[in-house]
Structures are given as C-alpha cells and as structure tokens.
N, C-alpha and C positions, 0 to 999 in steps of 0.2 A: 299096614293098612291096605285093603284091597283098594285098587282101582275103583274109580270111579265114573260110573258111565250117565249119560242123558240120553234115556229111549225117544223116538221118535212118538208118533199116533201108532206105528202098529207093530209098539214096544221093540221094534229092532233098535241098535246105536245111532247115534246121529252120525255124519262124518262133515267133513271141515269141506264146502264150497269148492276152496282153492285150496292144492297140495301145500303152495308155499305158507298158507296159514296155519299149517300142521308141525307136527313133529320133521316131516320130512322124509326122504328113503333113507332108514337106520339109524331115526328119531338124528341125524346132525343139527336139525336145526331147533330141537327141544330148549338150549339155552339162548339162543336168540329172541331177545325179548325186549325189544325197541319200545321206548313212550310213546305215545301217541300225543303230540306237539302244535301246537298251534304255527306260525312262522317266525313271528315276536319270540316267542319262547325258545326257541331253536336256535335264531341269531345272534340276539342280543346278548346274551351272556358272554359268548365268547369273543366278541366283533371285534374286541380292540385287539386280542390275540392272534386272531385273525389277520386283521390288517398288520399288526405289527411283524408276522412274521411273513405275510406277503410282501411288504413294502419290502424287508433284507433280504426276499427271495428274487428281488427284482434288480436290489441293487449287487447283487454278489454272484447271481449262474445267468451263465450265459443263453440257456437256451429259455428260461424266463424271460429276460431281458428281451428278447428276440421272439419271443410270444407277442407283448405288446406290441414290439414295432411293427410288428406283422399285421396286427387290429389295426394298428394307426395309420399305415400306409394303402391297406386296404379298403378300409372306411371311409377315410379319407382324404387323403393324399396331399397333393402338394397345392391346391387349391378348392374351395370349397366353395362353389360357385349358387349364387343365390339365382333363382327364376320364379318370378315373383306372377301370380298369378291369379288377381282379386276373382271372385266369384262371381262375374257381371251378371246372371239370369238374374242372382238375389237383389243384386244390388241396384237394377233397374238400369242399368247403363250399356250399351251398345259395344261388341266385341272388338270394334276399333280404338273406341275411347278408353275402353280394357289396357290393350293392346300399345297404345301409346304413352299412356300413365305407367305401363309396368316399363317401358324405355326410361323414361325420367327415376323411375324408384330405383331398378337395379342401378344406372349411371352414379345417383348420391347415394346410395349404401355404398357400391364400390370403392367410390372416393374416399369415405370418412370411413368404412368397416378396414379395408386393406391398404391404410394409409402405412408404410412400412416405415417412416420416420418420426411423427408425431403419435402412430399410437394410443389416440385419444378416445377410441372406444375401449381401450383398459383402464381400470383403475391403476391399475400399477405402471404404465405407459410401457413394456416388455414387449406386448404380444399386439398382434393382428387379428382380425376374427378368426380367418383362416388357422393359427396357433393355438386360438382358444378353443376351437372346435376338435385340435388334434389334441390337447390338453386333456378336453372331456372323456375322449375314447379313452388314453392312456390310466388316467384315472379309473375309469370304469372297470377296465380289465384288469387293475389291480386290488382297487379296493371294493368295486361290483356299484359303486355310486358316483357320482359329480355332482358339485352342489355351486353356485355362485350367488354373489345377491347385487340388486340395481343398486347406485350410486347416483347422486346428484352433484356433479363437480364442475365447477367454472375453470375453466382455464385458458391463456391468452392462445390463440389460433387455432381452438377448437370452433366452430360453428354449431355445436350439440353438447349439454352439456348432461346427457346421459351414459353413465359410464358403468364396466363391468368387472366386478372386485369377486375373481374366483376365489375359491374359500375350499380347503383342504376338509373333503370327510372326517380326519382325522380330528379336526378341532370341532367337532358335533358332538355335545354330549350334557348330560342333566349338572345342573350347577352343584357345584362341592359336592359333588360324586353321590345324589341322593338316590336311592334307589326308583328303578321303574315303576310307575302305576299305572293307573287307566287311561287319563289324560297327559301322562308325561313319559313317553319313551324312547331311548336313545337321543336323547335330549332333543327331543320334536313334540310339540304342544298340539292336543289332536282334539277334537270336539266328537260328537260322543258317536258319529260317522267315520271317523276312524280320517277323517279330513285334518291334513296339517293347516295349525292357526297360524304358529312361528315357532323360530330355531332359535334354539342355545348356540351363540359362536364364544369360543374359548379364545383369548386372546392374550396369547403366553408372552411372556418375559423371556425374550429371548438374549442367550449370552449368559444365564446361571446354569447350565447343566443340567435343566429339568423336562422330565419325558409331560408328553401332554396331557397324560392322565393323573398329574402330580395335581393336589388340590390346592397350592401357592403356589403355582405357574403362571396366574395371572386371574382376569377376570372376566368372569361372561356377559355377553354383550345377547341381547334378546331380539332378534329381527323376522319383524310381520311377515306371513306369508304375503301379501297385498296391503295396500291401502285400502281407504275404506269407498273411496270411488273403483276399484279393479285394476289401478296399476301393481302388475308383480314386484314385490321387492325381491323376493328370494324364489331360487331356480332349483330346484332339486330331480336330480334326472335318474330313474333308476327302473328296472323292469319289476313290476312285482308277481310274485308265484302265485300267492295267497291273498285271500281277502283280511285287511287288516292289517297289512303288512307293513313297517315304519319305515325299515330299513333295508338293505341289501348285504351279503356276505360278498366277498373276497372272489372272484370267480377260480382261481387256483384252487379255493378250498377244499376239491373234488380229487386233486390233480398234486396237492404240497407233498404228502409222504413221500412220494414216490419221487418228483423231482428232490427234493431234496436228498432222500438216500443217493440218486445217480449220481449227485456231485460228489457225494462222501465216495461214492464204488469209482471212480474216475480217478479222485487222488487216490485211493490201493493201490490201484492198478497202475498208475502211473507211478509211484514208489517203489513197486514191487519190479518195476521194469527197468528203475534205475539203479536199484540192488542187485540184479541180475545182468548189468553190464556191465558193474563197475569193474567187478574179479575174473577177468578171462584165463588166471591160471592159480594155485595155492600150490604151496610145495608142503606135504606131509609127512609126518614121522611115521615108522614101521616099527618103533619102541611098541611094547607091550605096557601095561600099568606099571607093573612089578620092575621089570627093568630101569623105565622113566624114573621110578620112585625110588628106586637104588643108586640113580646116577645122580640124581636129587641132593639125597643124605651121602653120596662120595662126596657132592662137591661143598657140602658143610663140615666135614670131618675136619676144617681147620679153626673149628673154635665158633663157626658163626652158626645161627638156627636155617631152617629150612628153605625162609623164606630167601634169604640172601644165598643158599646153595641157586636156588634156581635160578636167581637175576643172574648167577654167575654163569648157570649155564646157556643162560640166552645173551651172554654177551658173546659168551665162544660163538656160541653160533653167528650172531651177527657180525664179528671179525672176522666168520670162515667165508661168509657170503660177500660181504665186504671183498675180501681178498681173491675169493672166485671169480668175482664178476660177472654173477650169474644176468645175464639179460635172455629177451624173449624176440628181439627184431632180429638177432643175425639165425642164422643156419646151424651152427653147433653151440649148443650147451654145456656149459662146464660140470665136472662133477658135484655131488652134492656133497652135504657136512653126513656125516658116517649116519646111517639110518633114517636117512630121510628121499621122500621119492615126489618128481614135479606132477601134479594133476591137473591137465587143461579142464577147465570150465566149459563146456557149451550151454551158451543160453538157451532156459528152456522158451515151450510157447508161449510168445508173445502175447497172442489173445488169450486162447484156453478159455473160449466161450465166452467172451467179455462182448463182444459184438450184437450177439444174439439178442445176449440179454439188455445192453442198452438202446437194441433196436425195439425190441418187448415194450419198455420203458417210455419210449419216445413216444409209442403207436399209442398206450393205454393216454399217456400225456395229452396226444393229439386228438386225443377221442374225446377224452374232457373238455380240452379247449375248445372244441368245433372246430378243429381244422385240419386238415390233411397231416398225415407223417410226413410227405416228400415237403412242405412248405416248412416245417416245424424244424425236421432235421438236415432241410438243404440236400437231399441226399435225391438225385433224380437215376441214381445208374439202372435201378430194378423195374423200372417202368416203358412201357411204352406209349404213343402219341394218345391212344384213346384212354387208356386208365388213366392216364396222366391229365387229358382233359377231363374226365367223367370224376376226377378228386375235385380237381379244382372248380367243377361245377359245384358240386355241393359246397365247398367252403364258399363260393361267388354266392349262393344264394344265402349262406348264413351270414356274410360282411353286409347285404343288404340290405337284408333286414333287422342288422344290426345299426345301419344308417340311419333307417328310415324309425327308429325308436330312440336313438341315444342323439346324434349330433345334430339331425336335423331338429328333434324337439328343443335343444339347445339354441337352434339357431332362427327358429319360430317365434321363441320366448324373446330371447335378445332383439331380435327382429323388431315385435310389434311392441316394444318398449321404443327405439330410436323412431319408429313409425309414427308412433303418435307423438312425439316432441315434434318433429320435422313436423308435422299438419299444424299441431298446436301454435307453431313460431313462423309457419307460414312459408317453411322451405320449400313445400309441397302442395298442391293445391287437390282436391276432389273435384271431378266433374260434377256439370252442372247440374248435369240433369240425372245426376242419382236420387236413389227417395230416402235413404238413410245416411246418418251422418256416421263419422267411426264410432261412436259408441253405441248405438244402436245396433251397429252390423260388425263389431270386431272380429269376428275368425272369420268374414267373409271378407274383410279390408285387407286381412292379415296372414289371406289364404298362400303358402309357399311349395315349392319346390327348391330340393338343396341338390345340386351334381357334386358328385365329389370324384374321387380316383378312377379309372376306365379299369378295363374288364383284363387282365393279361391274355396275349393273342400266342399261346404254343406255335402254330403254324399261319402267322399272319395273313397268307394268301386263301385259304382255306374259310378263314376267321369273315375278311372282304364279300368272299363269294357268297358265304351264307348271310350278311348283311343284306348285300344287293337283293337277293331270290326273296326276301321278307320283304322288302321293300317293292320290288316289282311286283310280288304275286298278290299287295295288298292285305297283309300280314303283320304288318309294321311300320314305320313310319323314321322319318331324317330327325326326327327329335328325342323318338327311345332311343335307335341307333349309336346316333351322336350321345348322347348322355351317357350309354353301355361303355362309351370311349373316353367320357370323364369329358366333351365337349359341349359347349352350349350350341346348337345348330343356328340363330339367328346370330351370332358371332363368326362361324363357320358361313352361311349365305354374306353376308355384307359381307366378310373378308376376300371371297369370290366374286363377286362383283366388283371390287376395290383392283385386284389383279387381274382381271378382265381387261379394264379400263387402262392399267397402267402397263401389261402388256401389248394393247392397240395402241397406245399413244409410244410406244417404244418401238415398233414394227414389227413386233415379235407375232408369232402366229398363234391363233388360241390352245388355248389344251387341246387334247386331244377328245375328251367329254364331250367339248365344248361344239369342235369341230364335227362330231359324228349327232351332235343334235340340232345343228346348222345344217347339215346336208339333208336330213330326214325333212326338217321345215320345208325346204326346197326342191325336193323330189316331184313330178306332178305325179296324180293319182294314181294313170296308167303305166307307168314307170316300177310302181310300189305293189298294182297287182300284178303277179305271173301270168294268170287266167285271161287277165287282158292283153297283156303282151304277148300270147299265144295265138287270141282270136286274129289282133291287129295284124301277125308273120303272116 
C-alpha cells in the first residue's frame, strides 16, 4: 500500500507540530505508542503491585530504606512544632487577644498532642503526634498516600476524647474485590465531583497467612468522609496530578527498575569478588587429552572400568601432595606430582566499572526521588562548599514544599478536630469580642503553621551571617529565620529572657549581644556621631 498523506490548504503535507509526536530522527520512535489515560486509569490497575513491591523494596535495599528516612528526617524531623495562628482581621478580634489565645492553644496541644507516655491522641496509644506526622511522610514516599480516620474514645487520664486511628493505604479498597466504576474507585465512594463521600477499610484476620487483597481476610468497614454537621472522620492526604484523581501511585514507581536491578548488580559483584579471592594459586597438569586419557585406561587395566582408573589416579596424586607438603607461606616449594605445574592467581579488577555504573544509577535514582545524589548516596568526596550547598538548596526547597502539603495538612486536619472538642468541653475559651463562633469561621479558628526540622548549615558561620544581613537589611524576620532552624522564635525570645535574668541574679555578666546593645542605649548622641565629635576637637 502506498503511504498515505493529509495535504494541507495549499495541498503540501501536513507535518507533526512537535518532532516528538512524530516518527522521530530515523522513524525510532514509530513504535512508541502510549494510550492516552486519564489518572484513575493509569493507577488503579496496578496500585497494589505497586505498593506491594514498594513496600519489599523498602523493606529489603538499603538505599530505599534510606530514601524514606531521608523524607522523614527532613520534613520533619525530631519535633513537629505547632504555631497556631487564628486569622484575627476575620475573626473580629484584636492581634493581642490573637496573640494570647494562640499561648493557651499551642500550651494544651502540647500537652495532650506530645504526651510521650499516655499517648492518648492515638488510637492505638504508640505514637505522639510528632510520630504520627513522621509516620505520614514515611508512608507517603512509599505508598504516594497517608490515610487516618477520627475516633471517639473515652479513656481514664485522657482529658479529650478525640483520638487518631492511622489506617494503612494498603487496606483501601472496593468490597470483595468489585471492580471500579464511576462512583466507586480504589475503594473510595465519590459523588459525581469526583469528591470523596467515604472509604472502604479492609479489616483482615490477622495470624492466617492471608495477603490484603485475599477476598476472606476479613471484612470492610465503610467510614464517612465527615459527618453530616463537617466534623472529618477520615483524613486522606495525597498530592493529586490530575483532575479526578482517587488515588496516588508509589513514588518509587519512576525510580523501582532501576533500584531494584542495583541491588541484584551489587550481589554479582560482590560474588564475583569473593570467587576471585578465594583461589590465590591452582596447580595444573601439562598432560595433553590423549595422554590424560591413556593414563586413565593404564590405570583400569586391572579389571575396573574408567571410572574407577581415574579415582585411582587422583588418589596418587593426592598421596603425592599429601607427602610433598606442598604449602604456599614458606619460601620454597616442593616439587610437583610428574606433569603438573603451580599457577598463582592474581585477582583481577576489583571494580571493572562497577562504580561508574552504580553512581549512574544512584543519580537517575536521585533524580526521581527529588533529591540530591550526595544525600541519597552519602557520598560528599566529589563536591565542593557551593555545589554542595546549591544540591541541597534545591532538595531544602522540595522537603518544603513537601511539608507544607503532606504533614502539615495532616496536622491541620488532626488539629481542628482536638480544637473543636477542647472549645466544645470548655478546655478552651473564644474571646469575647469575636463576631463568629467556630463554626461559622473554622479555617479562620483553625488557621496553622507547622515548623518541623531546620535547614542543614554546610558551613555554620557563613549560614549565621547571611541570617543576621536578612535580618538587619529588613529582608526577613527572627520568626522565618528561627523556623529555617526548625525553632519557634517566641520560645527562643522568652528563653532569653529567662537567662538573662538567671545570669544577673548569678553575677554572671550578660552575653555578649546583650552587652553591645547595652552600651549603644547608653552612648550619648555626640559620642555615636563622628561629624560631631570632629566639630566639638
């Protein structure tokens, strides 16, 4: 069949917008022929494949394993400090009244969120909020989602009895395995906005040996998005690409081939290195076939078959070695059994490009992950001070905004559930002279800030100086600052002030800060100008 073409208006060919939607340079790309997919359609099919082989790719290589921790320690770190910050313009209420209400909220979140021995904002009593928020990350980066749901639980030395029952993506899914349709996918009940109503939770039998997608594992449990007054029951956190989107993939899923081949190229290679050291000599025969095979049939000539000539003749020879004492630590060698000669081994190379290629590997790795090579592979030797910060700049700006969508929305959600019990039960009071109550103004009651982990300082002194010059030149402020540092600045102020006080009351002498903005106060005017102190000589 000839080709077939589609003229333009003035009968020339048409030609394709973009090269890449063509054949390509030397038609390579003529069998590339992708579906065109909606998001649903793209994930859902595989998601538990997905997960399933992310989740063993997390538990079994190390530089997976070590991907996460990386999300988790950066995102959020070793405290996950709430700074609560209602929207006083909205809310009718004066920046002081603000201002002293958000002292009393952060105080009782503190108290009952990071209680480390009662643990009574868990359902499970394990974790702290702080855990549950590094829980969400680590989840996220493996499975691409975090899901929890509110609990109402009484319990003796709780003072709240709102509680938070994390809930494994992995037990999400359509009852006895019915297939997807319009309103039901990835077992999430969706109204015809593409808005979750409520979740399928799977709720396995655990201790018979069955995987979660076994249809007798147990039974599904159906839990509201909300009540029908706007309390959240269920928390579902996840970025989405597309409009319509249910669910979330794996974030490995870019990045699995490849990690996972390195680990299979790692054991090679490291097999192949202990194969290579085991034998650092063999001793060789200089027999020929014919000969071998004549000494062979000599040594059966006495009635026995071939087989048993040769065990014969590897016995002589092991009697002869036996008897020689051939070893390899002293200085001289003994002779050998007649026709045989010693060949030292040298190991060959060690790498033989093994390096290269698992550097290749790591980078393509780190690229998918968002995050540096040098973080990913630990490996700082090929860098210097400014590439080395200008990586870590961009991974500082992608943990950020990783923050500011995965744990903080986590910790908004959580938040303005214990928020409104405490106002409800009276732990907490509203000012008085607001013009809305919490339900009329919830995201303005429930308005947050979350600080999590500081910023890593390469060259700490350097890191200082460019704090201070933002700060002085009116560029920035002691609360981004401190936050950049993973600190809260009104914990940082009162704790200076705190040793201030218990420095003069000890006779110690102030800081040094402290001292050089004592002496400015105290300077008089003509002192401070030069111009005047010139006139006045």
């Amino acid at each position: 069949m000839k080709d077939v073409k589609i003229l333009d208006q003035n009968g020339q060919p048409m030609a394709s917008a973009f090269r890449g939607a063509s054949g390509g340079f030397g038609n390579q790309l003529s069998d590339w022929m992708p579906t065109l997919k909606t998001a649903d359609a793209g994930i859902l099919p595989d998601l538990q494949m997905g997960s399933a082989r992310a989740d063993d790719l997390v538990k079994n290589h190390g530089y997976a394993s070590g991907a996460v921790q990386l999300h988790v320690d950066n995102i959020v770190g070793s405290h996950f400090r709430l700074s609560y910050k209602p929207n006083w313009r909205s809310l009718g209420i004066s920046e002081q009244d603000s201002r002293a209400m958000a002292a009393d909220v952060e105080s009782a979140w503190k108290e009952h969120a990071e209680d480390p021995v009662g643990c009574y904002l868990d359902a499970e009593r394990k974790r702290t909020f702080t855990m549950m928020a590094r829980e969400v990350v680590a989840t996220h980066v493996n499975l691409g989602e975090a899901m929890a749901s509110a609990e109402w639980i009484s319990r003796s030395g709780s003072l709240f009895k709102t509680a938070i029952k994390m809930v494994s993506p992995k037990r999400v899914s359509n009852p006895l395995g019915v297939p997807d349709s319009e309103r039901l996918r990835g077992g999430v009940e969706q109204d015809r906005y593409s808005s979750a109503i409520a979740y399928h939770v799977l709720n396995p039998r655990y201790g018979i040996g069955e995987s979660l997608n076994g249809f007798n594992s147990g039974g599904w449990r159906r839990v509201p998005r909300e009540t029908r007054w706007g309390r959240q029951q269920f928390i579902h956190i996840f970025e989405p690409r597309e409009d319509g989107q249910t669910r979330a993939a794996t974030q490995f899923m870019a990045v699995m081939e490849q990690l996972f081949m390195i680990d299979k190229l790692q054991m090679t290679k490291l097999q192949n290195a202990v194969v290579s050291a085991m034998y650092a000599a063999v001793i060789e025969s200089e027999l020929d076939s014919q000969t071998a095979h004549d000494m062979i049939l000599g040594a059966s000539t006495g009635g026995g078959n071939v087989q048993q000539g040769l065990t014969n003749m590897l016995a002589f020879s092991g009697q002869f070695h036996q008897g020689a004492n051939v070893k390899m630590n002293g200085v001289k060698i003994p002779h050998l059994f007649p026709g045989e000669s010693l060949n030292l081994k040298t190991p060959g190379n060690a790498d033989n490009g093994f390096a290269d290629l698992e550097s290749a590997i790591l980078r393509y790795t780190a690229a998918g992950m968002n995050m540096s090579y040098e973080q990913l592979a630990r490996d700082y030797s090929k860098v210097n001070y400014s590439s080395a910060r200008a990586s870590m700049m961009e991974s500082w700006r992608y943990f950020i905004g990783r923050r500011k969508v995965i744990p903080a929305r986590f910790g908004a959600s959580v938040f303005s559930l214990w928020f409104e019990e405490a106002i409800q039960r009276g732990y907490l009071t509203l000012p008085r002279k607001a013009k809305y109550n919490f339900y009329e103004r919830k995201s303005a009651w429930c308005n947050t800030e979350w600080i999590g982990t500081g910023r890593l300082a390469i060259d700490g002194l350097k890191e200082v100086k460019e704090a201070v010059l933002r700060i002085e030149s009116g560029l920035s402020t002691y609360e981004k600052e401190l936050a950049t540092m993973g600190e809260d600045y009104q914990e940082v102020f009162s704790q200076q002030v705190r040793e201030a006080e218990e420095r003069k009351t000890a006779g110690l002498p102030p800081p040094s800060w402290a001292q050089v903005t004592r002496f400015n106060e105290t300077v008089e005017p003509e002192e401070q100008n030069p111009q005047t102190q010139g006139k006045a000589a």
